[in-house]
N, C-alpha and C positions, 0 to 999 in steps of 0.2 A: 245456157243463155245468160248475159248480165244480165243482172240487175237492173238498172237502169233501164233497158229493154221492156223488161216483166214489168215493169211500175207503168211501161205506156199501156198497158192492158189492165191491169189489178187496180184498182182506185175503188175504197182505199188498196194498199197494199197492208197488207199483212203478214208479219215475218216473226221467228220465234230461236231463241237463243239457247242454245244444250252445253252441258260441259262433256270430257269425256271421264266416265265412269274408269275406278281401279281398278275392279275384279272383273274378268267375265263372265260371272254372274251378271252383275250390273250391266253390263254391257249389254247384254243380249235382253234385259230388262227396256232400256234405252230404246232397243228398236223394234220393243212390241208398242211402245211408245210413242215414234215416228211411225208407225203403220197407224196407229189414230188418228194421229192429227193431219195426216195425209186428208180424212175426208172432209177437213177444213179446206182446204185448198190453198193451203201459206202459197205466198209468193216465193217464198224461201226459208230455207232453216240455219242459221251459223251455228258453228263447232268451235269451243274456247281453247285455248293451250296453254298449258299449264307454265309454272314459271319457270324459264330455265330448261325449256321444251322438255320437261316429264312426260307430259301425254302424246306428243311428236307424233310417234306411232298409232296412237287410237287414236287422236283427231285427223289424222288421214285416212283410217279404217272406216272412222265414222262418215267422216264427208264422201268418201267415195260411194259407201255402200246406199248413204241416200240418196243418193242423184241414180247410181246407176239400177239399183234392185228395187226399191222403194217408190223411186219417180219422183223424190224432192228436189228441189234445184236447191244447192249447197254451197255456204261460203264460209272459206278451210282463215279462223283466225290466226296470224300469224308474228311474232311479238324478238324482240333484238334481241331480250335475255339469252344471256349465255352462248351465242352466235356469233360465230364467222361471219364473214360475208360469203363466203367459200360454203358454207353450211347452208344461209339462205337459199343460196342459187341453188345446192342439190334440193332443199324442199320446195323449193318453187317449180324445177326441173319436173318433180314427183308429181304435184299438182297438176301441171298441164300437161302434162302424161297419161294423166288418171282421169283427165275430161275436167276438170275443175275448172269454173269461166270466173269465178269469184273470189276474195281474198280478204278478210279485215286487218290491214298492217298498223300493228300496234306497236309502242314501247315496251309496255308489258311492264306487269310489277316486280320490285325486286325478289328474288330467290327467300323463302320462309327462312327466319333468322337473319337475314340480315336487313336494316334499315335501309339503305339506300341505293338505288340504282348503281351498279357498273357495267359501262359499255365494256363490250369482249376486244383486245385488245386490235384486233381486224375486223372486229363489226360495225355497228350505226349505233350510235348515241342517241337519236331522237325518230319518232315514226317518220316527221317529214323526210331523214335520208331514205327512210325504207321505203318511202312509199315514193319515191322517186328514183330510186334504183329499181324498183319493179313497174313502174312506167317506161324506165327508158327499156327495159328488156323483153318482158310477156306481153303479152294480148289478154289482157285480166283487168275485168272491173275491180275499183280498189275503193273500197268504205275505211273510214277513219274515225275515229272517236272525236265526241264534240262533249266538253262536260258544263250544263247550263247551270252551274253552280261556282264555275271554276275548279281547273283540277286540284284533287289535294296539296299537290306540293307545288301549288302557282302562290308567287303572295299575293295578286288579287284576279279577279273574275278577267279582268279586261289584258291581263297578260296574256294567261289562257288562253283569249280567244283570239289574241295575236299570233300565237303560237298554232292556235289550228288554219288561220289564214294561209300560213307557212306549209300547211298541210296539202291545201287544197292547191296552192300556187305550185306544190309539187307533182301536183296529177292526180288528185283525189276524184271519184267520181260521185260518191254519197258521201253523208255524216251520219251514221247512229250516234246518237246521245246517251250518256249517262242515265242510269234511272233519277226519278224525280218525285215529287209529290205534289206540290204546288207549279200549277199551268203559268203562274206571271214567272216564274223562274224561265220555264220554255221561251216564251214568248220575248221577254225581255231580250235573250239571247241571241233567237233567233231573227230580231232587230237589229241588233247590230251586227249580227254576220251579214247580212242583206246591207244593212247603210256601208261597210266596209266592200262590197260589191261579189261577196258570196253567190251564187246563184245555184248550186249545184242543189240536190233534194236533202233537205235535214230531216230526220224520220225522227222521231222523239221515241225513248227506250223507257217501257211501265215495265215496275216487277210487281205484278199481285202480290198482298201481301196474305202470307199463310199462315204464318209463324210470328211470334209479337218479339220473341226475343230474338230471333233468328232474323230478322229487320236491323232490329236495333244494332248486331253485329255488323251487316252488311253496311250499311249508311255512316257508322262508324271508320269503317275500311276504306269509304270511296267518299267521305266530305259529303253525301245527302242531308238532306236535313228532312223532318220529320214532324207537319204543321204539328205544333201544341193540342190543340182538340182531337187529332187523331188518337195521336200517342195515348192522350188521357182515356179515349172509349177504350182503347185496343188494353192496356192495364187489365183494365175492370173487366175485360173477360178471355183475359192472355192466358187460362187454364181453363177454357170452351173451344177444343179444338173446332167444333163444326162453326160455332159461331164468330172467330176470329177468321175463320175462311168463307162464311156470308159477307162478314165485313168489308173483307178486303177484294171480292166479287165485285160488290157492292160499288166502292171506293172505286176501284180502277177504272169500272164501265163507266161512270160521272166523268173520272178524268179525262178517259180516251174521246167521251160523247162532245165534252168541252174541245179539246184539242182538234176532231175532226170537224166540225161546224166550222175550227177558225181557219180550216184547209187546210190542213197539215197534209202530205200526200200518201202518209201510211202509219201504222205501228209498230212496233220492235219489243219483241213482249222475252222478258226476260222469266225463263219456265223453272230453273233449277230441277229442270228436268220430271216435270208433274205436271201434267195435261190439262188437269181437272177446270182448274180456276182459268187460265186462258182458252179452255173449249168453250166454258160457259160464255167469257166476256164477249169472246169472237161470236158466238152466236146471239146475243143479245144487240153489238150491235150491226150486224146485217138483218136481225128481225125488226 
């Protein structure tokens, strides 16, 4: 079922973001994983890919086997690195093959070691081509990234969001957003995608934080920022594994509680593939 569909039922909606594991150990760890949070009842689960389609083959193992053995309904991300257009259409071909009704069409980051994006000499340079080459061809709901901060390599906020306009205008059906920490970043954002005549659903993407250093890396990576007084608590006790993971329980259910009062129509909870801290939040707030 899209997306989209599921969000006319699910309010809020609730959705959770997995990478695919390298070993199969890990793998099969994964999907003792989504058998838990199955009895949350996401609205859905997305599957990352790696850069330069590394995980190609396990992010279509994984998406498929959740939708079909498990009962999650799954959206297979999928990113220009290192792609033909010729290569797209065979993973796209797999996809709806494979029962897949969902798709996150990214840019994607450059290949490790190198700095900077290169389109593949017969691929797509930017998500908006991708995500308009699979409009005009599949029957696939299509979410796109929105970064309420500006993307990193945007020189300012309001480029970016020119550039996701571009997005939507290419057949985009949702936005997940970047993680975030401060809600006036969301909001801000998601004002001027509305005043620029946006209307499709923006989902706002929380990563609980677990780890103080393993934050700091990630926010790092993707241009988040990280209020001051967080950071300062999260220090002072970044060597109390239990109590850096009350905190950031803690932290996230405030944020999402903020964000759903101001209507938001769902969450997009970024898991790094551990249950724990998004089992709790999701239950705290439906109770």
């Amino acid at each position: 079922m899209f997306i989209t569909e599921i969000m006319k039922s699910h309010k809020p909606a609730f959705s959770l973001e997995f990478f695919p594991p390298k070993s199969d150990e890990d793998t099969a760890l994964l999907f003792r994983t989504l058998e838990d949070v199955r009895r949350l009842n996401p609205s859905f689960v997305s599957v990352t890919y790696g850069a330069g389609g590394g995980t190609r083959d396990r992010t279509l193992q994984i998406v498929e086997q959740a939708k079909s053995i498990i009962g999650l309904e799954s959206a297979a991300h999928l990113t220009c690195v290192g792609h033909s257009r010729d290569e797209i259409k065979g993973i796209l071909d797999d996809l709806v093959n494979s029962g897949i009704e969902n798709v996150v069409a990214l840019r994607g980051d450059p290949p490790r070691g190198e700095a900077r994006f290169a389109a593949h000499p017969t691929g797509f340079r930017y998500a908006s081509e991708l995500t308009a080459f699979i409009r005009k061809s599949y029957p696939l709901c299509i979410a796109v990234a929105g970064y309420p901060e500006g993307h990193i390599e945007s020189p300012s906020k309001e480029t970016d969001w020119a550039h996701l306009e571009e997005k939507v205008k290419a057949g985009a059906d949702i936005i997940l957003t970047q993680l975030f920490f401060e809600n006036a970043y969301f909001f801000e954002f998601e004002r001027h995608m509305r005043e620029r005549g946006i209307s499709i659903p923006i989902i706002p993407g929380i990563m609980p934080i677990t780890n103080f250093q393993q934050i700091l890396r990630f926010t790092k990576i993707c241009g988040a920022s990280i209020p001051h007084k967080v950071a300062a608590d999260l220090e002072e006790i970044q060597h109390e594994p239990e109590s850096v993971q009350r905190y950031g329980i803690e932290f996230a259910t405030k944020q999402c509680r903020d964000l759903l009062d101001h209507g938001v129509p769902g969450i997009h909870f970024y898991t790094l593939n551990k249950s724990r801290a998004t089992r709790e939040i999701i239950s705290r707030l439906a109770g």
